[in-house]
C-alpha positions in Angstrom: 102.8 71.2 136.2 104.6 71.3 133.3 103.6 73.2 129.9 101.6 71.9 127.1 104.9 71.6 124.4 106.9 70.0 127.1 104.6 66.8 125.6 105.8 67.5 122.3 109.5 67.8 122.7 109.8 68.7 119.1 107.3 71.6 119.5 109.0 75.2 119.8 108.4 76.9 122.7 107.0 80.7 123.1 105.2 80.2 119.5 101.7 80.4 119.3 99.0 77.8 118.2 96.9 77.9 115.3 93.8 75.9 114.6 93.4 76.3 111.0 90.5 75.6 109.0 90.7 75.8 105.2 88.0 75.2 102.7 88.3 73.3 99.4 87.5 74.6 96.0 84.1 72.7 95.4 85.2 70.2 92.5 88.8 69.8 93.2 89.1 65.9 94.7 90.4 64.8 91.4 93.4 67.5 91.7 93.7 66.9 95.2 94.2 63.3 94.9 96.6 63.8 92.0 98.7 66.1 94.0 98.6 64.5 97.5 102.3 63.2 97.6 103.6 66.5 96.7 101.3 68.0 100.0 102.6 65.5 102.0 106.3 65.5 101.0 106.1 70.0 101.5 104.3 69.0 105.2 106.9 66.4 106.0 109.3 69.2 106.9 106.8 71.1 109.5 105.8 67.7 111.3 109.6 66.9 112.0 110.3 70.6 113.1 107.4 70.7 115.4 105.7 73.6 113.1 102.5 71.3 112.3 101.7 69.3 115.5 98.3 67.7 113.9 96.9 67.5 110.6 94.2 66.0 108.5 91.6 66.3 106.2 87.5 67.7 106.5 85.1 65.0 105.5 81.5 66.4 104.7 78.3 63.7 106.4 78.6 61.2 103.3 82.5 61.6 104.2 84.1 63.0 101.0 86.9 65.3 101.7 86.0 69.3 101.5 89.2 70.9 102.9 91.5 70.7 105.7 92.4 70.9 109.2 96.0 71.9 111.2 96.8 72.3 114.7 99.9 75.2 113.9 102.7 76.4 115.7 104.1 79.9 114.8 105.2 82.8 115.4 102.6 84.7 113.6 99.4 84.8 111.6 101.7 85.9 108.8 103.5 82.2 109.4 100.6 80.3 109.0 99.7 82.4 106.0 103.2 81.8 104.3 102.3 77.9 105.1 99.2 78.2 103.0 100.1 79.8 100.7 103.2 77.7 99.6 101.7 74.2 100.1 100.7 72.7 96.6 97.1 72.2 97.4 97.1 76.1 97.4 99.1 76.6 94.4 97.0 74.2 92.6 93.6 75.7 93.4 92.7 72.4 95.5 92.7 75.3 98.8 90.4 78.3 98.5 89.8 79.8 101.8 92.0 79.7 105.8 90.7 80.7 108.7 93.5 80.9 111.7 91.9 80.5 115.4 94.6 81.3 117.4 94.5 79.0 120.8 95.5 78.9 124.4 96.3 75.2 125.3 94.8 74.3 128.7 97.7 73.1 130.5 95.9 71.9 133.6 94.0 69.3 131.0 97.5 67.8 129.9 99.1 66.4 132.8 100.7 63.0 132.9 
């Protein structure tokens, strides 16, 4: 069986994987649309080096956007905090709050 990055050949292996949730200040869409391109250029760099494997936003039930979600992999806790903290939805005040999950990939579920 092979392992769970094998299916991402960009995806560096021994790292571990983050889920990361991250809240939105309430009131910040207008800032967050403003600044999106700048977000997405600064995450551009982790998607081609394997560093963010999945990544989106969090829609509330009427589906307006209340923060974010990342599937992270890093070395440490104090990676995916460096990430936050440098992206510019956090240096804008669009990002308030991150929780990191780390994760252990099932393997056995991602055969081909």
């Amino acid at each position: 069986m092979q392992p769970w990055s094998s299916y991402c050949p960009t995806v560096k292996v021994n790292l571990m994987t983050f889920l990361v949730l991250i809240d939105d200040h309430p009131g910040s869409s207008d800032q967050r649309n403003a600044i999106r391109e700048n977000h997405i250029n600064y995450q551009q760099g982790f998607v081609k080096d394997g560093t963010l494997v999945v990544g989106g936003a969090v829609l509330d039930d009427e589906n307006a956007v209340i923060g974010s979600a990342a599937l992270l992999r890093c070395q440490s806790r104090a990676d995916v905090k460096r990430w936050f903290k440098e992206d510019p939805y956090f240096k804008s005040g669009v990002w308030k709050a991150i929780k990191m999950i780390p994760l252990k990939i099932a393997d056995d579920l991602f055969q081909p």
